[in-house]
mmCIF file of the C-alpha atoms, coordinates in Angstrom:
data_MODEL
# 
_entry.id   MODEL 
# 
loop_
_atom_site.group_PDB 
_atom_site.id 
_atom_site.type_symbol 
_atom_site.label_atom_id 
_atom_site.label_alt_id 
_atom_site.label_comp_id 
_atom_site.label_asym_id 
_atom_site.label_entity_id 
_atom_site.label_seq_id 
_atom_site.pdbx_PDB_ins_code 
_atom_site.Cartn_x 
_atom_site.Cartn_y 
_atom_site.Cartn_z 
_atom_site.occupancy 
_atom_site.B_iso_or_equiv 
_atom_site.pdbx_formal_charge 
_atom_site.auth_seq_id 
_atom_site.auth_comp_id 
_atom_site.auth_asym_id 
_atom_site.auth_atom_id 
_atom_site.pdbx_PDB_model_num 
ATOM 1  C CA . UNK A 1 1  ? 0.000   0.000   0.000  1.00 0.00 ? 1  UNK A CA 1 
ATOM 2  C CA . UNK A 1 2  ? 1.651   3.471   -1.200 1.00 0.00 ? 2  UNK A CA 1 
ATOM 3  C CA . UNK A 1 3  ? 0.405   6.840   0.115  1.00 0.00 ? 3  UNK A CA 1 
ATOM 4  C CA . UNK A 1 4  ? -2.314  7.134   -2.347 1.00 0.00 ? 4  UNK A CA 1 
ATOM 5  C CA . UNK A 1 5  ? -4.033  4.235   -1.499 1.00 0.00 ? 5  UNK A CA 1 
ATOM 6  C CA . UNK A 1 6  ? -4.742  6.018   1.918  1.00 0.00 ? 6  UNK A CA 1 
ATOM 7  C CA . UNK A 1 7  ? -8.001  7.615   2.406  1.00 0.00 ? 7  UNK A CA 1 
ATOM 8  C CA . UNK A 1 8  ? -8.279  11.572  2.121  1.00 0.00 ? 8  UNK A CA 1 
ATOM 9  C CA . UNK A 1 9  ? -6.563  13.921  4.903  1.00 0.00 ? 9  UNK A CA 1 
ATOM 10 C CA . UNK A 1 10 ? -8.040  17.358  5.375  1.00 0.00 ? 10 UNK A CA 1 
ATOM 11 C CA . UNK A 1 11 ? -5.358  19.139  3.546  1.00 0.00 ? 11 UNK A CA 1 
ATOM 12 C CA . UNK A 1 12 ? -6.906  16.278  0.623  1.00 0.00 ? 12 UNK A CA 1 
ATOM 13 C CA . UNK A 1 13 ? -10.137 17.270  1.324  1.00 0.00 ? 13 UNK A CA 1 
ATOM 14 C CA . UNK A 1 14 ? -8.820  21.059  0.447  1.00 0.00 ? 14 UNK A CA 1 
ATOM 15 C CA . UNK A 1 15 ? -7.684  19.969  -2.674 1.00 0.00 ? 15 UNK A CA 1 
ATOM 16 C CA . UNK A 1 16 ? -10.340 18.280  -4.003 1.00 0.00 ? 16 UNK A CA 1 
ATOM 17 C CA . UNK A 1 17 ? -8.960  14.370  -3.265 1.00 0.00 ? 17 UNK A CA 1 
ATOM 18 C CA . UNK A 1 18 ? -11.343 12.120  -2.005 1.00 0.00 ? 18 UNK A CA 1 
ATOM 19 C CA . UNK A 1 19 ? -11.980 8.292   -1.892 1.00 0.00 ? 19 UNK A CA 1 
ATOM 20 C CA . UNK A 1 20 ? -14.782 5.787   -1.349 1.00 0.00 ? 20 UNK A CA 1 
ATOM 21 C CA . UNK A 1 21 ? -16.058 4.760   1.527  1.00 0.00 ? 21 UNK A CA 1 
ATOM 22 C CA . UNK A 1 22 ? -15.481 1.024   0.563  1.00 0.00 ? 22 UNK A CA 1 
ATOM 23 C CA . UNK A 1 23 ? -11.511 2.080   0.453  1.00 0.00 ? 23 UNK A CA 1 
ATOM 24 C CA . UNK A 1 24 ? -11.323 3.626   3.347  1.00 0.00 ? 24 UNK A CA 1 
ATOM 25 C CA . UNK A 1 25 ? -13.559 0.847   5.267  1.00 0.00 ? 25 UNK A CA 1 
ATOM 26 C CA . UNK A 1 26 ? -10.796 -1.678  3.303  1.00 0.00 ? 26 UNK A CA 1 
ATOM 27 C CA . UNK A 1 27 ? -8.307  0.982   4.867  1.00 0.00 ? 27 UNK A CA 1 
ATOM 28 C CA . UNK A 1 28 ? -9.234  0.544   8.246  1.00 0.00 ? 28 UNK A CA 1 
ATOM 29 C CA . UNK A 1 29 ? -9.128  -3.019  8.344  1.00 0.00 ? 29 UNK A CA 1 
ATOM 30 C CA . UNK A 1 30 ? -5.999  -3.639  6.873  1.00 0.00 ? 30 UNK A CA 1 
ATOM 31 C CA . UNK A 1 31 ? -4.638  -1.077  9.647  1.00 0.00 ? 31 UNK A CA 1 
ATOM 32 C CA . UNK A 1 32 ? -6.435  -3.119  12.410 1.00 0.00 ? 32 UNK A CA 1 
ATOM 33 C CA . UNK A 1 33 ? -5.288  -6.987  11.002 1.00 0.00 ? 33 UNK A CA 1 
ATOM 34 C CA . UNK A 1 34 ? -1.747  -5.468  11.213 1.00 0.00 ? 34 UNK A CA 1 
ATOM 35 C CA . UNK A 1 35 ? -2.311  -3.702  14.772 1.00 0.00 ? 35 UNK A CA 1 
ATOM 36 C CA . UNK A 1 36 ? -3.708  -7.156  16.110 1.00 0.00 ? 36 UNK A CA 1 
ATOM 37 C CA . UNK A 1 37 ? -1.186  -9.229  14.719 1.00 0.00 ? 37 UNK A CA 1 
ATOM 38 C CA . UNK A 1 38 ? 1.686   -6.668  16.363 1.00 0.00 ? 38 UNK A CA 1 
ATOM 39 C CA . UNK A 1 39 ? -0.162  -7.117  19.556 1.00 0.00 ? 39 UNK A CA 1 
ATOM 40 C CA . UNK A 1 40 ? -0.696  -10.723 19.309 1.00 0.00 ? 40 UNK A CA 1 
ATOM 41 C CA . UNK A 1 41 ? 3.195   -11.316 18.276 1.00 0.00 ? 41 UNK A CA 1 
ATOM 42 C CA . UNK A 1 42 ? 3.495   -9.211  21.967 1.00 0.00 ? 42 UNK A CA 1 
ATOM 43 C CA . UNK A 1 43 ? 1.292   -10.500 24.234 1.00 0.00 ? 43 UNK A CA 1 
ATOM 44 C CA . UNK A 1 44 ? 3.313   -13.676 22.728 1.00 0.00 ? 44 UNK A CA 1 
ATOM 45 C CA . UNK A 1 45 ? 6.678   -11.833 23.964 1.00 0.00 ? 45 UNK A CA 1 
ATOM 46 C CA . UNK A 1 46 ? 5.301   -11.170 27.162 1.00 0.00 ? 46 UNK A CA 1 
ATOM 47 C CA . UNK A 1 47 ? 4.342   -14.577 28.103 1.00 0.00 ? 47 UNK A CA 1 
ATOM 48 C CA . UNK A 1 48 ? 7.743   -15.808 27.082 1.00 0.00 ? 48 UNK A CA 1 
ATOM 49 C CA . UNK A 1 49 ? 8.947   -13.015 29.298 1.00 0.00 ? 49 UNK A CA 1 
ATOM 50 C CA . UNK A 1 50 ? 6.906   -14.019 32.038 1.00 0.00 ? 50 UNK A CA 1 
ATOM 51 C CA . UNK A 1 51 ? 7.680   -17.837 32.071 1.00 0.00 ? 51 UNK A CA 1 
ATOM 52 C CA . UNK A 1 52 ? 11.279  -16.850 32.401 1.00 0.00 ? 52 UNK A CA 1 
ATOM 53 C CA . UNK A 1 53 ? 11.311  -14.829 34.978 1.00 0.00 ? 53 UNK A CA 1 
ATOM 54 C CA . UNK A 1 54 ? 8.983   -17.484 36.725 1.00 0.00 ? 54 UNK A CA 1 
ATOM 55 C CA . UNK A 1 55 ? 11.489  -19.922 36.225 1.00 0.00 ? 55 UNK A CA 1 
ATOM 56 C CA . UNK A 1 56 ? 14.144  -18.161 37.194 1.00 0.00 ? 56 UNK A CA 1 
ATOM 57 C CA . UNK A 1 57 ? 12.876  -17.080 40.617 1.00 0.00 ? 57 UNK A CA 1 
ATOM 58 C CA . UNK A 1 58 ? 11.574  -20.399 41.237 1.00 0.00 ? 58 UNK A CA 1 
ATOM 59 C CA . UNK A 1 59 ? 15.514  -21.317 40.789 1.00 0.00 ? 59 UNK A CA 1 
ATOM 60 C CA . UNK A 1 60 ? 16.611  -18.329 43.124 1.00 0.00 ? 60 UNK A CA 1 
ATOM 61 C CA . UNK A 1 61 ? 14.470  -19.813 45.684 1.00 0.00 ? 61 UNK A CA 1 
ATOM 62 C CA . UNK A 1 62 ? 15.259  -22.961 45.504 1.00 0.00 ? 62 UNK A CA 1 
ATOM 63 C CA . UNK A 1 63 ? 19.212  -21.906 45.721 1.00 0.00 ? 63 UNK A CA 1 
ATOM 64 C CA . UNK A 1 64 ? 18.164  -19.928 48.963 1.00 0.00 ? 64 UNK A CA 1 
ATOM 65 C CA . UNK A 1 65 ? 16.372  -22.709 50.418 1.00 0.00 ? 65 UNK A CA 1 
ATOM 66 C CA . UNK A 1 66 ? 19.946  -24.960 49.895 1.00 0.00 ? 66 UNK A CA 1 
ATOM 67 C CA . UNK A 1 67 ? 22.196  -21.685 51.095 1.00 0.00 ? 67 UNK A CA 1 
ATOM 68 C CA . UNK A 1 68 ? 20.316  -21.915 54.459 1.00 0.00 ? 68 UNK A CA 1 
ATOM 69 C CA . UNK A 1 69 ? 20.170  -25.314 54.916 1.00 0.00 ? 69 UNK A CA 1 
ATOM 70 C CA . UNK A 1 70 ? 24.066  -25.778 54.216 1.00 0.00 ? 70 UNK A CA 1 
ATOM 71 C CA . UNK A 1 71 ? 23.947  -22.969 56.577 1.00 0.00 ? 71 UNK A CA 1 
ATOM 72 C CA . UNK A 1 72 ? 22.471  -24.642 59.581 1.00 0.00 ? 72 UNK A CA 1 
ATOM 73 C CA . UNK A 1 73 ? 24.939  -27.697 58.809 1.00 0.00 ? 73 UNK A CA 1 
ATOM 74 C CA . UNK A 1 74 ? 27.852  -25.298 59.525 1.00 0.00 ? 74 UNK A CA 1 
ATOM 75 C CA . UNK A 1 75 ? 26.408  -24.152 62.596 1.00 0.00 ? 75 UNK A CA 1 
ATOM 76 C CA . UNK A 1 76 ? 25.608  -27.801 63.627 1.00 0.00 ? 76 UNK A CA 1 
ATOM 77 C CA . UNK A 1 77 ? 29.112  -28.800 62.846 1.00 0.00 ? 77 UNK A CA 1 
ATOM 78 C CA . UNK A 1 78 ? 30.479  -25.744 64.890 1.00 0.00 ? 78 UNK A CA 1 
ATOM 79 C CA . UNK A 1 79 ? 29.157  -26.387 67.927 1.00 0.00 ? 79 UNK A CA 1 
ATOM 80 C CA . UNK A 1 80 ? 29.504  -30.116 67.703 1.00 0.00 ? 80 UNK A CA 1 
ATOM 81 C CA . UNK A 1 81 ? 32.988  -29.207 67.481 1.00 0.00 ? 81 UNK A CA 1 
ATOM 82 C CA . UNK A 1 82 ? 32.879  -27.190 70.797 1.00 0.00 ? 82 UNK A CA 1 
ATOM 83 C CA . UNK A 1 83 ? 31.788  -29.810 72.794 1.00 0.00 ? 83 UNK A CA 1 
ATOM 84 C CA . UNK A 1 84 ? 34.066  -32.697 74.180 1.00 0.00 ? 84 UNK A CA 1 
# 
């Protein structure tokens, strides 16, 4: 689609260019298949996005869970140590 296939602006309507309402109707939905499909492609992106980061926390967790349990071990071993 070129610039002349677009329907009229008002500085066309000054000069006299018009267009049919059946172009501008085909126009409008050509406009709104592509805005749906960028949106679509996105809301794609975003679940991507989202799985990943869900994944990754559920990692970070599970590394803190190990961090304080190797943690408690140390101090277990510590004061084992201590005692006679």
């Amino acid at each position: 689609m070129n610039k002349k296939d677009l329907p009229a602006t008002k500085e066309g309507m000054r000069t006299g260019m018009t267009c049919t309402a059946d172009h501008v109707v085909k126009v409008i939905e050509d406009n709104t298949e592509r805005i749906l499909t960028a949106l679509g492609r996105y809301a794609h992106a975003v679940e991507d996005q989202h799985r990943a980061v869900a994944i990754h926390g559920r990692i970070l967790t599970e590394i803190q869970l190990q961090l304080q349990d190797h943690d408690q071990r140390i101090v277990r071993l510590e004061a084992s140590r201590g005692q006679p």
